[in-house]
C-alpha positions in Angstrom: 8.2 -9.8 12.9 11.6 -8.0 12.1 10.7 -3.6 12.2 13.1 -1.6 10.9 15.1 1.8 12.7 13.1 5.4 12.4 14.7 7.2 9.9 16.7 9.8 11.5 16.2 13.3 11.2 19.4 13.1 9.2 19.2 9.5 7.5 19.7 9.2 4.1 16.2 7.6 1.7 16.9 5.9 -0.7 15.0 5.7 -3.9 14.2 2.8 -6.6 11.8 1.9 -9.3 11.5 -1.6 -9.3 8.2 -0.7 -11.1 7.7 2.4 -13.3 10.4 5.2 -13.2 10.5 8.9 -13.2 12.2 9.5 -16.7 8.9 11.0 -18.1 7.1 14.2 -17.5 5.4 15.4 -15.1 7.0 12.2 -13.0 10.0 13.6 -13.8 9.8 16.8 -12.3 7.7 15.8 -9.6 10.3 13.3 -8.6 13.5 16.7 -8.1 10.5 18.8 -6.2 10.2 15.4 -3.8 13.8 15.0 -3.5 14.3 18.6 -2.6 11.6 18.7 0.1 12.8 15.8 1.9 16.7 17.4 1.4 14.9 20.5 3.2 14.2 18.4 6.0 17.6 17.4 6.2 17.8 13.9 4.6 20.5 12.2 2.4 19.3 11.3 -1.2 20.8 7.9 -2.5 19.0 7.2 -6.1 19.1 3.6 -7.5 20.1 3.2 -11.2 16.6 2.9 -12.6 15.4 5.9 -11.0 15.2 8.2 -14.3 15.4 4.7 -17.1 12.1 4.0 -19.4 13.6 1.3 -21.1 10.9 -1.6 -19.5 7.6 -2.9 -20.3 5.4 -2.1 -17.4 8.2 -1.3 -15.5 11.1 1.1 -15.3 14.1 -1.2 -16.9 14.0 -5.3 -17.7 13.1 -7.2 -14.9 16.7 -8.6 -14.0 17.9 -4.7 -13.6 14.9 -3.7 -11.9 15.2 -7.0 -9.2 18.6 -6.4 -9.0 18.8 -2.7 -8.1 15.9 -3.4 -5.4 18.4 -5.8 -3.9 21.5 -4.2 -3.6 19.4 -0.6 -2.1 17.5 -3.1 0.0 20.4 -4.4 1.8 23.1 -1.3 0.6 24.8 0.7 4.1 24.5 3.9 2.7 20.9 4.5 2.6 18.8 4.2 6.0 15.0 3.8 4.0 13.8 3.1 0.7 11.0 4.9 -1.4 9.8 3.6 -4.4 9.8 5.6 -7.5 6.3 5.0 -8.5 3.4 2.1 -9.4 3.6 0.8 -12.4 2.1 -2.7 -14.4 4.2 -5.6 -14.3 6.6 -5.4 -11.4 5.6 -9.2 -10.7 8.2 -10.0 -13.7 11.1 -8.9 -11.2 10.3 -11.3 -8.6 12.6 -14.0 -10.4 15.5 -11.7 -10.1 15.2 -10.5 -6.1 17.2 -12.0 -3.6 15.0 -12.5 -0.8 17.5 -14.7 0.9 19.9 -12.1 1.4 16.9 -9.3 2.0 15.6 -11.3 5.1 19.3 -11.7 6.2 20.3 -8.3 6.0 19.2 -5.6 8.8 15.2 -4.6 8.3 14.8 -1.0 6.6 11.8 0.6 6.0 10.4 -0.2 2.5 7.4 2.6 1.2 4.9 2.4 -2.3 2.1 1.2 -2.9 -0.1 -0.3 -5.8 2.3 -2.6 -7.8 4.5 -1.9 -5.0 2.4 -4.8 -3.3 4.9 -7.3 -4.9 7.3 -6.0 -2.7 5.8 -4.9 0.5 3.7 -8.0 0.6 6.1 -10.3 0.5 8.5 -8.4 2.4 6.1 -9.4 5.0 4.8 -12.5 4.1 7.9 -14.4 3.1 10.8 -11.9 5.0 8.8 -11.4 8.0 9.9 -7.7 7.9 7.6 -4.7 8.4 7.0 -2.5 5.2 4.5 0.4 4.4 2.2 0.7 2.0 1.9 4.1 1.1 3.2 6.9 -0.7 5.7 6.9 -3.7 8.2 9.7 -4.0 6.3 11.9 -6.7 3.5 12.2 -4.3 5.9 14.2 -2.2 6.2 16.7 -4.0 2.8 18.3 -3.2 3.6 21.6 -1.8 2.2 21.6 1.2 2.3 18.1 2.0 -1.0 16.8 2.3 -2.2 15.1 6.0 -1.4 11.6 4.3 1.9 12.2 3.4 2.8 13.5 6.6 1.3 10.8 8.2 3.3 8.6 6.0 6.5 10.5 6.7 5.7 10.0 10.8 5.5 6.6 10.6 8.7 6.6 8.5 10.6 8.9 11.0 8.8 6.8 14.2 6.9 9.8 15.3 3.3 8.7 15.4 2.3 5.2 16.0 -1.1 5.9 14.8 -3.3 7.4 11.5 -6.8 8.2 11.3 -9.2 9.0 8.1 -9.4 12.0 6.2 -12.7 14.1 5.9 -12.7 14.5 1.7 -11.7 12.1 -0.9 -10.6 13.1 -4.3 -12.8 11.8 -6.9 -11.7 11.2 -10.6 -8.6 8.5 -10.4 -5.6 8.6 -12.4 -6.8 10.7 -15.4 -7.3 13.5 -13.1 -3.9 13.3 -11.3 -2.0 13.3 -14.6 -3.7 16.5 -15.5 -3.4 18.2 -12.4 0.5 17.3 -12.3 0.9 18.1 -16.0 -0.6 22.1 -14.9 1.2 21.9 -11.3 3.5 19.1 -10.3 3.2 20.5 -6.9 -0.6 20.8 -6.7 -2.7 19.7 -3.9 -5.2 17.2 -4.5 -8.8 18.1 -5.8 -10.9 16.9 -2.4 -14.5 17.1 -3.0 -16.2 14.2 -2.0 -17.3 13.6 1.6 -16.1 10.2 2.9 -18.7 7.3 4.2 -17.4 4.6 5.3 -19.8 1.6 5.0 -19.6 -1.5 7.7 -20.6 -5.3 7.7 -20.2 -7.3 10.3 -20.8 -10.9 8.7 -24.1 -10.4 6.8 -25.0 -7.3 8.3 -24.6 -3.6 8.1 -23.7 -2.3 10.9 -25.9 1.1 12.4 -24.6 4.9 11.8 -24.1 4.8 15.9 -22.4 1.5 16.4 -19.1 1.4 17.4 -16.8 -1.5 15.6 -13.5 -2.3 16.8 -11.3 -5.4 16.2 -7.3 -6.4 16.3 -5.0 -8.0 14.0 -1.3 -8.7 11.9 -2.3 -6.3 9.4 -1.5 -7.8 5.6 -2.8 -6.7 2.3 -2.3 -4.4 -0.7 -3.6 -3.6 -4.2 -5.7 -7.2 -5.1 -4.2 -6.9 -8.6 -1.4 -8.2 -7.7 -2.2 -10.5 -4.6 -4.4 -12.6 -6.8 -2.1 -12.7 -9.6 1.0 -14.3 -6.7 -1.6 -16.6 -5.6 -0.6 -20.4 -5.8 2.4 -19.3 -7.2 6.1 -20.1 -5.7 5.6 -16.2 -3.9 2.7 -17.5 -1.7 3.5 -18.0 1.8 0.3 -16.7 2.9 -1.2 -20.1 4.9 2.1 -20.3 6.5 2.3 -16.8 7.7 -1.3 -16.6 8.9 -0.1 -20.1 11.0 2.6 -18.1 12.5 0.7 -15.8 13.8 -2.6 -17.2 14.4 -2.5 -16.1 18.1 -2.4 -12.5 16.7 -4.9 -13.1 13.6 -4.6 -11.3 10.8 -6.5 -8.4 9.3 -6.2 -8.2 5.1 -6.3 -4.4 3.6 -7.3 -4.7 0.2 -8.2 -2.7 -2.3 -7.9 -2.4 -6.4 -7.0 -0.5 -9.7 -7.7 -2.0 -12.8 -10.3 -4.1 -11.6 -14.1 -4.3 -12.7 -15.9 -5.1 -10.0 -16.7 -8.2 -11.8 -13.1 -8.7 -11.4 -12.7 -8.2 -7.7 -15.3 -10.3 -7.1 -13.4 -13.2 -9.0 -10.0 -12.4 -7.0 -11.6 -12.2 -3.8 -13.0 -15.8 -4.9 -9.5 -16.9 -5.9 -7.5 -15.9 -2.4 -10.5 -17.3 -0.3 -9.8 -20.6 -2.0 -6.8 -20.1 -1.9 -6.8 -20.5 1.5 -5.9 -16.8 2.1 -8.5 -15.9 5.3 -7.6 -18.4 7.6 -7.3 -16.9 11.5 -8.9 -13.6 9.7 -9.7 -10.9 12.8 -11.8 -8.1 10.0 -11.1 -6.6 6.4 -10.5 -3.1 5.4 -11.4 -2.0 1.9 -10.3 0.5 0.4 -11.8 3.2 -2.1 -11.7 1.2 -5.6 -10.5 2.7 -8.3 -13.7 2.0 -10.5 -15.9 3.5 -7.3 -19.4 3.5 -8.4 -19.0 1.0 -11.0 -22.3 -1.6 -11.6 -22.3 -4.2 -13.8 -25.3 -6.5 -13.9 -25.9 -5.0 -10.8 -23.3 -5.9 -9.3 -21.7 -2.9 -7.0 -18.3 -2.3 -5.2 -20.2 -3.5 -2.2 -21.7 -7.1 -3.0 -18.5 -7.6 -5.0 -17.2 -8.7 -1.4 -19.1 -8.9 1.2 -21.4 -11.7 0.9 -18.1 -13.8 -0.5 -16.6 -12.5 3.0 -19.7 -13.0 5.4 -19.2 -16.4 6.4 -16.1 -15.8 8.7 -18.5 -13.2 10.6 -15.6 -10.5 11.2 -16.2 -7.1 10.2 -15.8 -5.6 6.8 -15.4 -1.7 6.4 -15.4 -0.7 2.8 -14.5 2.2 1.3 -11.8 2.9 3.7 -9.0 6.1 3.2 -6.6 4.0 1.3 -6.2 2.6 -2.4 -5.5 4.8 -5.5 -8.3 7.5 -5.2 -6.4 9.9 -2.5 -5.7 10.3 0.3 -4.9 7.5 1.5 -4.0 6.5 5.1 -0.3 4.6 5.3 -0.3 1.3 6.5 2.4 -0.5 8.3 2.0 -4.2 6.6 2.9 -6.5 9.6 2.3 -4.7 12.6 -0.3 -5.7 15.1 -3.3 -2.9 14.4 -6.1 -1.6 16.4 -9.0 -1.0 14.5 -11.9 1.5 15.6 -15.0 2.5 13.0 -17.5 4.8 14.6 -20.1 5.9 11.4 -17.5 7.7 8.9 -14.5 7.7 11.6 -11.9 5.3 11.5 -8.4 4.9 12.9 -5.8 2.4 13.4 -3.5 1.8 16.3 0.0 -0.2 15.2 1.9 -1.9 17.5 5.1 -3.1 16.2 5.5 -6.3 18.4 
């Protein structure tokens, strides 16, 4: 596994949309309060051509601009990091048009977004061995002051921690309520109200308030709308990569946006028989975005875990990450340590 340098207190990010851009308000402004915080700190700012464009479907500009600016800032000098501009729909469309070739040839930098981001940071990993994080995009740096997450995120970018823990409140409401508090504030905090309980399965069972779960892995994973959608397809490396490092095993993070939980239930279905969980150490699921959703009563909860209970690892659901904030950063390919105690949880990387 190839890990990239700590930015340096006075490296230079570098910023792309390879999925949505940040040509629209309140993205817009949300973006020049995030590039001036991390300027305050110091840092360069090297902005990729799409960073501002709306010209896309589902994504900031047509998918041969979009896969070409994410490789020349991949493997460009003048930046020392990348952030993505933002999530977005279709970002799957640019794979067609990304070098990977020349991205796992050229030196390892850190890579940072999440949700549709998962096309990148995903197989960054899976097919470049490279290290990437799923976390943050800019915009969300522009919350003044930064909330735990974010610095958390910007520690492991910078090399100063080498390990993140869960956060006490979640913020409940999803996108619609993040627009609106943007739209009022750009640079408001988020709206934490709801207390966080984790709930634990080890195989079929639920594990007790008291006990104490811990487990080891190659962490891999992101948003399942778009690991099911690259499954089978000419992207998927997974089998392969879970071969390489079977000695290690590998622990999946997963969680989801769009998705029912019909829906999860069928993609979890899909990368099982896909082949997917071989040499799988435990699963980490993060908040859903349709959190409390039943249908047919079906819940968030049996949506996965009976499908998962055969491989007899443990399953912690409703973990800090995912699109209902805040979310811990995760460094996708890094050997974590994972320790659940009732609603505690944290997560050791090691970056061997």
């Amino acid at each position: 596994m190839r890990y990239p340098k700590p930015l340096k207190p006075n490296g230079t990010i570098g910023f792309v949309a390879p999925s949505f851009g940040c040509g629209e308000e309140p993205f817009r402004t949300m973006f020049e309060y995030a590039k001036d915080s991390f300027a305050a700190r110091g840092h360069g700012l090297d902005l990729g051509p799409n960073c501002y464009e709306e010209k896309g479907i589902g994504i900031s500009n047509t998918p041969e601009a979009c896969g070409r600016e994410l490789t020349e800032w991949y493997c460009r000098k003048e930046n020392d990091a990348l952030i993505s501009c933002a999530g977005g729909e279709l970002m799957c469309e640019i794979l067609d048009y990304v070098d990977f070739e020349k991205i796992r040839k050229a030196d390892p930098k850190w890579f940072m977004g999440f949700s549709d981001n998962t096309n990148f940071t995903f197989l960054l990993t899976t097919l470049c061995d490279t290290a990437s994080i799923y976390g943050p995009c800019a915009g969300s740096f522009a919350m003044d002051p930064w909330d735990q997450s974010l610095k958390d995120a910007y520690g492991l970018l910078r090399g100063e921690i080498g390990e993140v823990h869960g956060y006490p409140l979640w913020e409940r409401g999803g996108m619609d309520l993040e627009a609106s508090l943007r739209e009022k504030d750009p640079r408001a905090p988020y709206r934490l109200t709801e207390p966080k309980v984790l709930k634990s399965f080890v195989g079929a069972r639920q594990a007790g308030p008291e006990e104490e779960i811990a487990f080891r892995g190659r962490l891999v994973g992101g948003c399942l709308d778009c690991l099911a959608n690259l499954a089978g397809t000419g992207y998927d490396g997974v089998r392969a990569f879970a071969d390489r490092y079977r000695e290690d095993g590998i622990i999946w993070f997963l969680e989801s946006c769009d998705l029912t939980v019909m829906a999860m239930r069928r993609a979890v279905w899909e990368l099982k028989h896909a082949g997917w969980f071989g040499h799988v150490k435990g699963f980490l699921i993060g908040r859903p975005l349709h959190f409390g959703e039943e249908i047919m009563g079906l819940d968030q909860y049996w949506a996965v875990t009976d499908l998962l209970a055969e491989y007899g690892v443990p399953v912690i659901m409703d973990a800090d990450f995912g699109h209902l904030p805040p979310a811990m950063p995760l460094v996708s390919g890094a050997v974590g340590e994972v320790t659940v105690k009732g609603n505690e949880i944290g997560i050791r990387y090691e970056m061997k």
